[in-house]
N, CA, C and O atoms as a GROMACS GRO file, in nm:
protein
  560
    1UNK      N    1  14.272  11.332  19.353
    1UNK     CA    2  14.191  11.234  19.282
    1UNK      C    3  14.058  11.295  19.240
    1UNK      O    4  14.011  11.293  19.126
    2UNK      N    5  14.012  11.342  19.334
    2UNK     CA    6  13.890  11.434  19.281
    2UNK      C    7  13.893  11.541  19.172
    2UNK      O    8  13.785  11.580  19.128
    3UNK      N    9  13.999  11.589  19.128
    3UNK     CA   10  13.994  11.700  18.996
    3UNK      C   11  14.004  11.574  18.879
    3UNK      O   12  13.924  11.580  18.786
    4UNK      N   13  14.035  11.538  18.881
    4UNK     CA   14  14.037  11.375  18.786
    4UNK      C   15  13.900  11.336  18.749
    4UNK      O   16  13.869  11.338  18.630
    5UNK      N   17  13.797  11.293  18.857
    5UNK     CA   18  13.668  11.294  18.807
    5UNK      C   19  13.641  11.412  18.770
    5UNK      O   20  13.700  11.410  18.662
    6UNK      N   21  13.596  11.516  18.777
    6UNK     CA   22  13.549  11.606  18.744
    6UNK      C   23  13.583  11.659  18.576
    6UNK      O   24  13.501  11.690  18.489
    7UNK      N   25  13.726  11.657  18.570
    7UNK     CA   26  13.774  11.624  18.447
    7UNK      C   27  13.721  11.575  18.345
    7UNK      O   28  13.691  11.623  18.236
    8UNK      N   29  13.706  11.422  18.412
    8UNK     CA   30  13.659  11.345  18.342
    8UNK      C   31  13.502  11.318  18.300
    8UNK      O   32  13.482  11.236  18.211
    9UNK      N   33  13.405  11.376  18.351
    9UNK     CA   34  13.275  11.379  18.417
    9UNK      C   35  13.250  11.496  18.329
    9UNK      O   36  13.143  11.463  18.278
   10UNK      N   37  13.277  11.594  18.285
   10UNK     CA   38  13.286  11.720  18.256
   10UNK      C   39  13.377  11.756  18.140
   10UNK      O   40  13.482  11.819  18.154
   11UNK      N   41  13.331  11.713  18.029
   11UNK     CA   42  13.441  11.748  17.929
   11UNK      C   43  13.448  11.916  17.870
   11UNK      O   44  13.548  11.980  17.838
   12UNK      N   45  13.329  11.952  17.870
   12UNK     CA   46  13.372  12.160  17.881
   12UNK      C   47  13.455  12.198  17.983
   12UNK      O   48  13.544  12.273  17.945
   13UNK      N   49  13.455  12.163  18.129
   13UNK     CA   50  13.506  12.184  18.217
   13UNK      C   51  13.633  12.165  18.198
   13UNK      O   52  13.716  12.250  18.229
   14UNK      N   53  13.677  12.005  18.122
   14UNK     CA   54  13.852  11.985  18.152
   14UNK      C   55  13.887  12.108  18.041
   14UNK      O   56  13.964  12.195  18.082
   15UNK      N   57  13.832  12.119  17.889
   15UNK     CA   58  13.890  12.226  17.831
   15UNK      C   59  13.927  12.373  17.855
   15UNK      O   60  14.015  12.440  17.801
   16UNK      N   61  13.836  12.407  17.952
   16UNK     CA   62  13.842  12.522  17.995
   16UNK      C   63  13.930  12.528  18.133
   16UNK      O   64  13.960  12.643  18.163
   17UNK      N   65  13.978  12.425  18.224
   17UNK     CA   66  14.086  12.391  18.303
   17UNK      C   67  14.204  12.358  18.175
   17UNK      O   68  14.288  12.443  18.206
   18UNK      N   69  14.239  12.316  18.101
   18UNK     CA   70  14.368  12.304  18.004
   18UNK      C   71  14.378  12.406  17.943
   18UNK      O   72  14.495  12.429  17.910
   19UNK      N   73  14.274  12.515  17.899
   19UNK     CA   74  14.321  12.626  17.850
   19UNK      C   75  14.384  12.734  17.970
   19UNK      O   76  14.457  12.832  17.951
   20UNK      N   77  14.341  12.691  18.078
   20UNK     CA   78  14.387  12.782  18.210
   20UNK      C   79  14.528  12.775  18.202
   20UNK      O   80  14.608  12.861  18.167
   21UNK      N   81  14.549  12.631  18.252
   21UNK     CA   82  14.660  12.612  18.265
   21UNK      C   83  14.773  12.626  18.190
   21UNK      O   84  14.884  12.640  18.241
   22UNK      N   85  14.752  12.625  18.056
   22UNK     CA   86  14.824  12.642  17.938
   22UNK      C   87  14.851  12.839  17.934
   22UNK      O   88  14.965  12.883  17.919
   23UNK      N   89  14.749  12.916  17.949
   23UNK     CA   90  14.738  13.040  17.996
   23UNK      C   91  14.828  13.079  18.118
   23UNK      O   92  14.877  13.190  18.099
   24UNK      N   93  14.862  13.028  18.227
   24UNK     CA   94  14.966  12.989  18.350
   24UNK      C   95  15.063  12.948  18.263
   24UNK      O   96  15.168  13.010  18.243
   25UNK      N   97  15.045  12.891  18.234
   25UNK     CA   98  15.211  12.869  18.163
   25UNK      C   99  15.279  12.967  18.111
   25UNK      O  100  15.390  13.003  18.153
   26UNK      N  101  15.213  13.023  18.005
   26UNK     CA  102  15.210  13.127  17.923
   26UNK      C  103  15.282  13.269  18.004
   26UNK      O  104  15.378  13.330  17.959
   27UNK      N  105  15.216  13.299  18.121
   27UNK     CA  106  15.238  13.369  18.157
   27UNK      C  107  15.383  13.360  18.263
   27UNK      O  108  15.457  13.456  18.284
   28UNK      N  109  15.401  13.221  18.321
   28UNK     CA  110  15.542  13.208  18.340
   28UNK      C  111  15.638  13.246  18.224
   28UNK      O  112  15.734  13.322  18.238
   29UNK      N  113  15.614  13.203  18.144
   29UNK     CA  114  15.757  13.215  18.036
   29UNK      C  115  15.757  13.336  18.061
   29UNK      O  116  15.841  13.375  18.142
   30UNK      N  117  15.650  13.448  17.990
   30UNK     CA  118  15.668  13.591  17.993
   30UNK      C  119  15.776  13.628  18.121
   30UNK      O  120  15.889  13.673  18.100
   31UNK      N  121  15.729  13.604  18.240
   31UNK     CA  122  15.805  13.631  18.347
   31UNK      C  123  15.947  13.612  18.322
   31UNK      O  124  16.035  13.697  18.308
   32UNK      N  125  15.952  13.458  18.317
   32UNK     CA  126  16.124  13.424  18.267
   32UNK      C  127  16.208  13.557  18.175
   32UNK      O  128  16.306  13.625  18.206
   33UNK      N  129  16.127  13.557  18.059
   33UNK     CA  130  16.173  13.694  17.991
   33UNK      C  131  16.182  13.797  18.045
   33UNK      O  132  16.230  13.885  17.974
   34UNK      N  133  16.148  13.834  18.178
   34UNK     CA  134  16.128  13.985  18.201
   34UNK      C  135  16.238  14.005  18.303
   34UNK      O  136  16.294  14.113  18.322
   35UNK      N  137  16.279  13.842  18.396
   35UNK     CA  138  16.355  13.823  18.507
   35UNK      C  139  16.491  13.811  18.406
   35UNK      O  140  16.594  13.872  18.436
   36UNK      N  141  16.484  13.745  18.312
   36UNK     CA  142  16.628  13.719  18.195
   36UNK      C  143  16.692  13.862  18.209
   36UNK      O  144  16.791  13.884  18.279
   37UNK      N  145  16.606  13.985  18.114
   37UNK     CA  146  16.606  14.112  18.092
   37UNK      C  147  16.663  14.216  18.146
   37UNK      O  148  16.732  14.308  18.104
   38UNK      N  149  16.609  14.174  18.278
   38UNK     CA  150  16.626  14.295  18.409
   38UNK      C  151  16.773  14.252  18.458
   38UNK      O  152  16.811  14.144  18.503
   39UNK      N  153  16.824  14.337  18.441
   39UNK     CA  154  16.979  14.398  18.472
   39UNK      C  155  17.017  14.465  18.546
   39UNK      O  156  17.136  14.498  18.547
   40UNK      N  157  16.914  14.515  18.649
   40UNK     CA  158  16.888  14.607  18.756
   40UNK      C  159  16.980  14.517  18.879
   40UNK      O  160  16.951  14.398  18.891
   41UNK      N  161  17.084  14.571  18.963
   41UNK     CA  162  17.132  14.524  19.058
   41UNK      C  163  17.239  14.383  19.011
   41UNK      O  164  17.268  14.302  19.099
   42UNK      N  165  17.280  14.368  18.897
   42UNK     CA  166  17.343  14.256  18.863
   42UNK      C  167  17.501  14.346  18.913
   42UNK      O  168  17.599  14.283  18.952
   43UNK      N  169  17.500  14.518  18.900
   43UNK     CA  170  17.636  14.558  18.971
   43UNK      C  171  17.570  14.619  19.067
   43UNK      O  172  17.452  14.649  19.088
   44UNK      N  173  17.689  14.631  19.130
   44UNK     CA  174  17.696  14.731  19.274
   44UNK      C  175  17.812  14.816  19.249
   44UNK      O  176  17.893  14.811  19.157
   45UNK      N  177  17.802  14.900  19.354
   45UNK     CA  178  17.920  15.016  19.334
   45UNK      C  179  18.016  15.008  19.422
   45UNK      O  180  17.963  15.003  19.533
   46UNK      N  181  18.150  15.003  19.432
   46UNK     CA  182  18.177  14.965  19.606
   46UNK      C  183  18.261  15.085  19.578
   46UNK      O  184  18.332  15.106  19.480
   47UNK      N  185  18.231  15.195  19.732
   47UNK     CA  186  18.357  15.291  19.719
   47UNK      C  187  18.490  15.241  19.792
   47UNK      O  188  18.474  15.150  19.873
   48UNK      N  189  18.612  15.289  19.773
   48UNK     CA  190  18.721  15.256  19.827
   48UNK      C  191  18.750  15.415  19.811
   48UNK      O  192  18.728  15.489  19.715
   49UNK      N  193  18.819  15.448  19.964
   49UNK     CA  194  18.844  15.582  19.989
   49UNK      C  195  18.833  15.660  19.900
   49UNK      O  196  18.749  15.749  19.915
   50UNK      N  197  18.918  15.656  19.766
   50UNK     CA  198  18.867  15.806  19.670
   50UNK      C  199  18.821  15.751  19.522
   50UNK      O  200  18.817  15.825  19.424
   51UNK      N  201  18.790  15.629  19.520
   51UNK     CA  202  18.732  15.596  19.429
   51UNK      C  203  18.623  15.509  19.418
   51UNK      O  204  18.601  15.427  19.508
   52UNK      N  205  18.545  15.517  19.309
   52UNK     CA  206  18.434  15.391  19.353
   52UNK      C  207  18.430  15.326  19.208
   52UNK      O  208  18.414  15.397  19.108
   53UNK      N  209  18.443  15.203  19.201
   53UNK     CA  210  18.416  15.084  19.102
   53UNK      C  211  18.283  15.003  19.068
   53UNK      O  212  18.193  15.035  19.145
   54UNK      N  213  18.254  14.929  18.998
   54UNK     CA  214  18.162  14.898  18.960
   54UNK      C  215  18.203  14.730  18.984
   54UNK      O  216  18.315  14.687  18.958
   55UNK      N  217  18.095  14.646  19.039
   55UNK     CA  218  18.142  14.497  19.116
   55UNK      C  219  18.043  14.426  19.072
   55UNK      O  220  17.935  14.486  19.065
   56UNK      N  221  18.046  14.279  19.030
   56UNK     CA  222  17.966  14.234  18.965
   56UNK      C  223  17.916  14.156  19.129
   56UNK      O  224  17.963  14.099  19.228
   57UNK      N  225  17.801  14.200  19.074
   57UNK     CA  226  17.701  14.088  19.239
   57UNK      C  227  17.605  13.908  19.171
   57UNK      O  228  17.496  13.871  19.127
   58UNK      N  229  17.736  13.855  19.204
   58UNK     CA  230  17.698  13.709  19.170
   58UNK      C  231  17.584  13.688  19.210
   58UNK      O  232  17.505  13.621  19.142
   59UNK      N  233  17.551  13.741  19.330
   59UNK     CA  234  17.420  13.657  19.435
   59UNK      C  235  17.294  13.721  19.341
   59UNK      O  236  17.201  13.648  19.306
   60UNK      N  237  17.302  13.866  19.304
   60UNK     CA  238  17.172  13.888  19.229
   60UNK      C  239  17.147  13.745  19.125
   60UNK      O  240  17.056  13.662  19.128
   61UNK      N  241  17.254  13.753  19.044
   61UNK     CA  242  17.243  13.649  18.926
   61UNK      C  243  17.213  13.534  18.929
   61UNK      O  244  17.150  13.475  18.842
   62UNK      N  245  17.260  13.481  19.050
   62UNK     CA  246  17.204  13.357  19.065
   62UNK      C  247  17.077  13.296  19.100
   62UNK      O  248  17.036  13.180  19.093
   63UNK      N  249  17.010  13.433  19.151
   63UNK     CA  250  16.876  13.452  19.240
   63UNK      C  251  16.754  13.460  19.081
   63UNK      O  252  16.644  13.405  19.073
   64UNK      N  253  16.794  13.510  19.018
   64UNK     CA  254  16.755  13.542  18.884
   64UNK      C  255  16.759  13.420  18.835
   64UNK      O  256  16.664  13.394  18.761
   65UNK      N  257  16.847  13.324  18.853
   65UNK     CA  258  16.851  13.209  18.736
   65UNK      C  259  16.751  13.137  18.846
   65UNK      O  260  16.655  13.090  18.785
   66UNK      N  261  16.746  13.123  18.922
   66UNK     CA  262  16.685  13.033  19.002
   66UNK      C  263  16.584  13.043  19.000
   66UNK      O  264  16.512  12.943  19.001
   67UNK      N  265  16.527  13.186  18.995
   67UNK     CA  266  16.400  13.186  18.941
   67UNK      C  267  16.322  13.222  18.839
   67UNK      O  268  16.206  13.262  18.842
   68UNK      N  269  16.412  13.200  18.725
   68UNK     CA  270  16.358  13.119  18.571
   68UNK      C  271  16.375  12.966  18.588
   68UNK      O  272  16.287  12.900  18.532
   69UNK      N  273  16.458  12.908  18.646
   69UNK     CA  274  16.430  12.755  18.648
   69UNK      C  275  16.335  12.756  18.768
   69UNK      O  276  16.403  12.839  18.828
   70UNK      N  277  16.262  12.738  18.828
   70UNK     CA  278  16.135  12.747  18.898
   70UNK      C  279  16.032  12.749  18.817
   70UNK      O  280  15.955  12.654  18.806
   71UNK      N  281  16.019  12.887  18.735
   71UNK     CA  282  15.963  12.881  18.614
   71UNK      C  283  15.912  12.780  18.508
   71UNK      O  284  15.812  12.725  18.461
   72UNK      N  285  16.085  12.794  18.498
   72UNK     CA  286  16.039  12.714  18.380
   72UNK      C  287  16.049  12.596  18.412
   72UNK      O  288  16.049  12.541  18.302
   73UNK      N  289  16.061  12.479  18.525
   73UNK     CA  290  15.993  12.366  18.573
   73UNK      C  291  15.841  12.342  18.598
   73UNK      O  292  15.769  12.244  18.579
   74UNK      N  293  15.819  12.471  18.649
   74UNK     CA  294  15.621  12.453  18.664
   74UNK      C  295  15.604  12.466  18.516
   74UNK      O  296  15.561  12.363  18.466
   75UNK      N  297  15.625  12.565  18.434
   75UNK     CA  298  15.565  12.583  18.253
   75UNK      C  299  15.581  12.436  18.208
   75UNK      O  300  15.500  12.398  18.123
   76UNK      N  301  15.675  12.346  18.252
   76UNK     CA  302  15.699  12.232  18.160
   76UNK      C  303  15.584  12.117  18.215
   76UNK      O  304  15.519  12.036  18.149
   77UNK      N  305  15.587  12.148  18.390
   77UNK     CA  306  15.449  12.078  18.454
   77UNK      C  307  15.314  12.077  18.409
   77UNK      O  308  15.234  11.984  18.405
   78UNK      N  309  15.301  12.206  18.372
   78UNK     CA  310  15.141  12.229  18.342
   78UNK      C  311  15.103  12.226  18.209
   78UNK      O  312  14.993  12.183  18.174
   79UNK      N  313  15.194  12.273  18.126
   79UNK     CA  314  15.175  12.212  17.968
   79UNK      C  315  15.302  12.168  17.924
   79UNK      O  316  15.396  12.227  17.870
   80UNK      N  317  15.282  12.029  17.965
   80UNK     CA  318  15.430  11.941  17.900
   80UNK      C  319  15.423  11.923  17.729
   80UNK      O  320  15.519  11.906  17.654
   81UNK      N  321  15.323  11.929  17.703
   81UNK     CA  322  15.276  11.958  17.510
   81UNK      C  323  15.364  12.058  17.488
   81UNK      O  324  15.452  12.035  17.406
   82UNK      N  325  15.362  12.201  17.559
   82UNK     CA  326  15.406  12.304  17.476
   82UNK      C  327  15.590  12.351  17.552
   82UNK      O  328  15.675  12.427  17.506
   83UNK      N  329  15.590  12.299  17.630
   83UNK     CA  330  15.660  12.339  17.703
   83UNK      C  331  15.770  12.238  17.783
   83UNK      O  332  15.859  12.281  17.856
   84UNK      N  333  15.748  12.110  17.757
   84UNK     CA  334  15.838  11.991  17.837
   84UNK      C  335  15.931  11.980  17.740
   84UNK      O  336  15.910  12.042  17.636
   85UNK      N  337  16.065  11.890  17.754
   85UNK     CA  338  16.140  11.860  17.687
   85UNK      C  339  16.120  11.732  17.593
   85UNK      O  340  16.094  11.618  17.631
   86UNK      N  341  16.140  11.784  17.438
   86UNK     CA  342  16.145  11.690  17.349
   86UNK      C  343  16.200  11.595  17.355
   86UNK      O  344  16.317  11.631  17.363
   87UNK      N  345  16.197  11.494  17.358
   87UNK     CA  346  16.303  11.344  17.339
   87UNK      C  347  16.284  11.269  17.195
   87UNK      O  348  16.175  11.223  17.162
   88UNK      N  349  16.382  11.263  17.124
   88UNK     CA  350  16.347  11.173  16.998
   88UNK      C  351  16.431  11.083  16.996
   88UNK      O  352  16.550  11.090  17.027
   89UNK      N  353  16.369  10.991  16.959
   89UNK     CA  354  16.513  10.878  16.995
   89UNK      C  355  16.478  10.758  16.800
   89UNK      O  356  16.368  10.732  16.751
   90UNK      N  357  16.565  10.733  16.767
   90UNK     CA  358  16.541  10.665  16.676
   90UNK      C  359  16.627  10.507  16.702
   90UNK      O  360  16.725  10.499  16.776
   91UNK      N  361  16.567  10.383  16.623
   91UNK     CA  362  16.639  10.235  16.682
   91UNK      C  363  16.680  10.200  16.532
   91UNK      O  364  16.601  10.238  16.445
   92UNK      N  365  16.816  10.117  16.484
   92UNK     CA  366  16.859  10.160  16.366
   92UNK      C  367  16.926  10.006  16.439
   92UNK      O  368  16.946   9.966  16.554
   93UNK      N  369  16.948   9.930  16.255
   93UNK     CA  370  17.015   9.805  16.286
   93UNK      C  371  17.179   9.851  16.244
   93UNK      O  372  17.228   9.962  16.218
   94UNK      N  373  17.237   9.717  16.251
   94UNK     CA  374  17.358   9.719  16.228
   94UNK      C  375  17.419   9.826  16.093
   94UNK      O  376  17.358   9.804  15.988
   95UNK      N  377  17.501   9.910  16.084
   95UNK     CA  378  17.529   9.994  16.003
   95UNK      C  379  17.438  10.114  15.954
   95UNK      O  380  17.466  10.186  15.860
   96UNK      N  381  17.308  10.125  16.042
   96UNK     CA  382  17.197  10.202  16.015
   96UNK      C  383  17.124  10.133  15.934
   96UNK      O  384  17.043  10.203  15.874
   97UNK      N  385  17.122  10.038  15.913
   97UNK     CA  386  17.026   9.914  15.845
   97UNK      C  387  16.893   9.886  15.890
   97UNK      O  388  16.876   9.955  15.991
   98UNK      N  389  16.787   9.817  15.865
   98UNK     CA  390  16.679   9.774  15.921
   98UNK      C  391  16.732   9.714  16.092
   98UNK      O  392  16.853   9.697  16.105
   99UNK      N  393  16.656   9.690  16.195
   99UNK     CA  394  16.632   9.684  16.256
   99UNK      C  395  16.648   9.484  16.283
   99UNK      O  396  16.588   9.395  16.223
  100UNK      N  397  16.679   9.481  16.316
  100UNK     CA  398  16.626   9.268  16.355
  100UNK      C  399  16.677   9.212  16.466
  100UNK      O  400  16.781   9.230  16.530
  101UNK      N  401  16.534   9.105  16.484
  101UNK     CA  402  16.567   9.056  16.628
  101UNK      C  403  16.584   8.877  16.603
  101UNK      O  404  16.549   8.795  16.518
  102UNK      N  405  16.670   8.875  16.753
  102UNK     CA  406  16.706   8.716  16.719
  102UNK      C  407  16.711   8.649  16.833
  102UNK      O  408  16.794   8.647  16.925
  103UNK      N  409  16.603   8.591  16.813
  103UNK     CA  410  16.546   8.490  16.962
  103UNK      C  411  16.623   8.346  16.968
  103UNK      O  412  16.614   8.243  16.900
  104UNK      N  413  16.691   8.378  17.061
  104UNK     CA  414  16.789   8.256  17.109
  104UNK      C  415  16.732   8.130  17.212
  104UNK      O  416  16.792   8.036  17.263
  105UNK      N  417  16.631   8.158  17.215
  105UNK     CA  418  16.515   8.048  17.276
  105UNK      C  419  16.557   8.001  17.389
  105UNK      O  420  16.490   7.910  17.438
  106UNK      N  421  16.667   8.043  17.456
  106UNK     CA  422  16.728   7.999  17.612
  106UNK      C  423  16.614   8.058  17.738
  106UNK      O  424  16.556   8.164  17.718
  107UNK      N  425  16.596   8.001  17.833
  107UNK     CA  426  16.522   8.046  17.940
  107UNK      C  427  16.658   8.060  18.016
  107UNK      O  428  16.772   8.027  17.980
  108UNK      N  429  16.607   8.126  18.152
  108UNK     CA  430  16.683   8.193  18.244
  108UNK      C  431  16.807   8.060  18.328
  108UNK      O  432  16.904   8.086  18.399
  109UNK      N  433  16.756   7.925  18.284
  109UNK     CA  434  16.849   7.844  18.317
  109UNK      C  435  16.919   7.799  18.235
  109UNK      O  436  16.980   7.700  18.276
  110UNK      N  437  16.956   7.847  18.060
  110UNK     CA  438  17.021   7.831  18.014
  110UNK      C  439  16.974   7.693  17.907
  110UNK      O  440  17.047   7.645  17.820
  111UNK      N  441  16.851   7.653  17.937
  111UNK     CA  442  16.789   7.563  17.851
  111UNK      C  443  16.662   7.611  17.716
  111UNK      O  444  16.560   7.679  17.708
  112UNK      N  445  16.744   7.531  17.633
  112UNK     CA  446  16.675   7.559  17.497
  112UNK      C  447  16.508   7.593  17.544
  112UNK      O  448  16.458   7.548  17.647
  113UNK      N  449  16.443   7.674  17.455
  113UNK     CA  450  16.309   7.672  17.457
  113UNK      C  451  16.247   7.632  17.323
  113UNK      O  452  16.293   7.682  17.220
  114UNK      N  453  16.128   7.530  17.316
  114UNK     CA  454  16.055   7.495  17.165
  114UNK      C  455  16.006   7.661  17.124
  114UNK      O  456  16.023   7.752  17.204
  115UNK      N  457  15.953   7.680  17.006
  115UNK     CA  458  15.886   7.783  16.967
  115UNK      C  459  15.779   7.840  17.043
  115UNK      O  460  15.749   7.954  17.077
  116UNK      N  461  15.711   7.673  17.067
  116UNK     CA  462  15.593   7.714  17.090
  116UNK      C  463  15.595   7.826  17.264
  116UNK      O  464  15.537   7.926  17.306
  117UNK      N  465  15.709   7.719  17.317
  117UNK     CA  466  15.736   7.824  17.480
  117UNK      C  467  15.797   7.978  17.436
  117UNK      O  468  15.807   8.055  17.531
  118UNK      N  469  15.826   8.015  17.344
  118UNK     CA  470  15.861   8.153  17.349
  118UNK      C  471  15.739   8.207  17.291
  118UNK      O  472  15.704   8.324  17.309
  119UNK      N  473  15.691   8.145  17.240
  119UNK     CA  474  15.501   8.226  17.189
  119UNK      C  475  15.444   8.236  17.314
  119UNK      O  476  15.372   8.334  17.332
  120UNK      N  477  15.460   8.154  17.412
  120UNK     CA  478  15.381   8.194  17.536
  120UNK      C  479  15.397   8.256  17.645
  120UNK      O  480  15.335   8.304  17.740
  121UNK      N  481  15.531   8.235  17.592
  121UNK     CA  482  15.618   8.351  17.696
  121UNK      C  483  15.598   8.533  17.625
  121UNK      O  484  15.584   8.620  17.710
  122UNK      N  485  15.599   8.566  17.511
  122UNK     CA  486  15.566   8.679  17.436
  122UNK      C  487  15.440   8.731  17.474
  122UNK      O  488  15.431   8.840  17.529
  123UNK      N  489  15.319   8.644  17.444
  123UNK     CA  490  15.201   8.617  17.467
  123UNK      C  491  15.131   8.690  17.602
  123UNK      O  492  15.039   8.770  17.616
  124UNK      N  493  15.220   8.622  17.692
  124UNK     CA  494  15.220   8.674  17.816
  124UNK      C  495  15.261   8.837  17.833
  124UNK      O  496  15.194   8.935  17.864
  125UNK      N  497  15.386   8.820  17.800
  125UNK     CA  498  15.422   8.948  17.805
  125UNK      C  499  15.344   9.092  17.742
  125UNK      O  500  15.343   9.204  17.795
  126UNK      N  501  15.292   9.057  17.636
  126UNK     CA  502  15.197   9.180  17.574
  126UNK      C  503  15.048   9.177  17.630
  126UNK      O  504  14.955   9.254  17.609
  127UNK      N  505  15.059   9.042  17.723
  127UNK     CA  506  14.902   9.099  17.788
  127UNK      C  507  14.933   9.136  17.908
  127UNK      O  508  14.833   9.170  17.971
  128UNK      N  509  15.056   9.147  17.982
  128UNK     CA  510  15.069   9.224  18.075
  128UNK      C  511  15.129   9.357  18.053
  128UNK      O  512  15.146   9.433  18.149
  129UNK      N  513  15.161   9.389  17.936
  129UNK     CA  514  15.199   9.510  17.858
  129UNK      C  515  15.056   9.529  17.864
  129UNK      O  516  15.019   9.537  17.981
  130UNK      N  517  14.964   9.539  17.782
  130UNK     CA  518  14.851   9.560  17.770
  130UNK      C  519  14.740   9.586  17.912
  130UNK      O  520  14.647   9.666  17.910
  131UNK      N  521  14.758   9.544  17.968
  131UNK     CA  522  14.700   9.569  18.134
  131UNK      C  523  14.796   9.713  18.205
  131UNK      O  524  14.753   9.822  18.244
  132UNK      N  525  14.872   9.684  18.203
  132UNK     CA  526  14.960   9.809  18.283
  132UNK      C  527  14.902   9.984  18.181
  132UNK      O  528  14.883  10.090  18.240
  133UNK      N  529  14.883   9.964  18.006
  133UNK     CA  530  14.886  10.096  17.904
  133UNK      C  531  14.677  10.085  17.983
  133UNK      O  532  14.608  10.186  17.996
  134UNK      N  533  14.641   9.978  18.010
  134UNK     CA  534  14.469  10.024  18.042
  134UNK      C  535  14.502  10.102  18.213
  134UNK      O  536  14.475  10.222  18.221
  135UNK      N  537  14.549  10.042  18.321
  135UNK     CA  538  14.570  10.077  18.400
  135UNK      C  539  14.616  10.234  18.439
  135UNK      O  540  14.552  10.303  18.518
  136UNK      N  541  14.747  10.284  18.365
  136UNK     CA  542  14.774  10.440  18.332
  136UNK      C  543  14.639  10.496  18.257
  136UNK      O  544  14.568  10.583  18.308
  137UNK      N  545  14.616  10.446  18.150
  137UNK     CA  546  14.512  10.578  18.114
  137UNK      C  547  14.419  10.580  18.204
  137UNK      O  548  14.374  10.693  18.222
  138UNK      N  549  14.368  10.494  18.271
  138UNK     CA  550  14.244  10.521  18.397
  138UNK      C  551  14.306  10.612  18.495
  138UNK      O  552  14.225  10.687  18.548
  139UNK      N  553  14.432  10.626  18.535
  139UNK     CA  554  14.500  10.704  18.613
  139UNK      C  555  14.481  10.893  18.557
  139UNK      O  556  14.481  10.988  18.636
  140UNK      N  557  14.466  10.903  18.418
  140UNK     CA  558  14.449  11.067  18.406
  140UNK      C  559  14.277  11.091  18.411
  140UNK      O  560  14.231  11.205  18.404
   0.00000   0.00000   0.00000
């Protein structure tokens, strides 16, 4: 809670903490690339009395992936801007048509509602929408 004020209290300060961190990031990926790369120990040699073969060593590889996803879970933590996963989602009506809504004015017991009770029921709802979006931003 305390890097939060300070953050906040300190606006040179948070930029120069977001460029850090973004810099940490930065430098994970590089890593990822270098752990991807390295091919060192992915075989082994195994002799058998007069010959020796070349054996693929799962355990290196997996040790390797494990730690690019480590990686690249903290890179997506610390700059989710440059580095988190995109989501796009689009809302499309019937046949990819406009969009429309259709208020059936029933309450939860199955009885009609006037207009005016679904205006206050809406009403409600976007000022407790509205309290929860003030509540999160005081949280960063």
């Amino acid at each position: 809670m305390r890097r939060y004020i300070c953050l906040k209290s300190y606006p040179e300060f948070k930029q120069a903490y977001e460029a850090a961190r973004r810099f940490a990031a930065d430098s994970l990926v590089d890593e990822m690339l270098e752990i991807a790369d390295d091919a060192r120990n992915d075989w082994m040699e195994r002799i058998n009395r007069s010959e020796t073969t070349a054996v693929f060593n799962a355990e290196n590889v997996q040790r390797s992936r494990l730690r690019i996803q480590t990686r690249q879970w903290i890179a997506e933590k610390r700059c989710p801007s440059r580095y988190g996963q995109k989501i796009k989602s689009e809302v499309t009506g019937k046949d990819g048509g406009a969009l429309q809504a259709e208020v059936t004015g029933l309450d939860i017991h199955g009885k009609k509602m006037s207009e005016l009770e679904i205006a206050r029921r809406v009403a409600f709802l976007l000022q407790k929408s509205a309290q929860a979006h003030n509540w999160l931003s005081n949280q960063t």
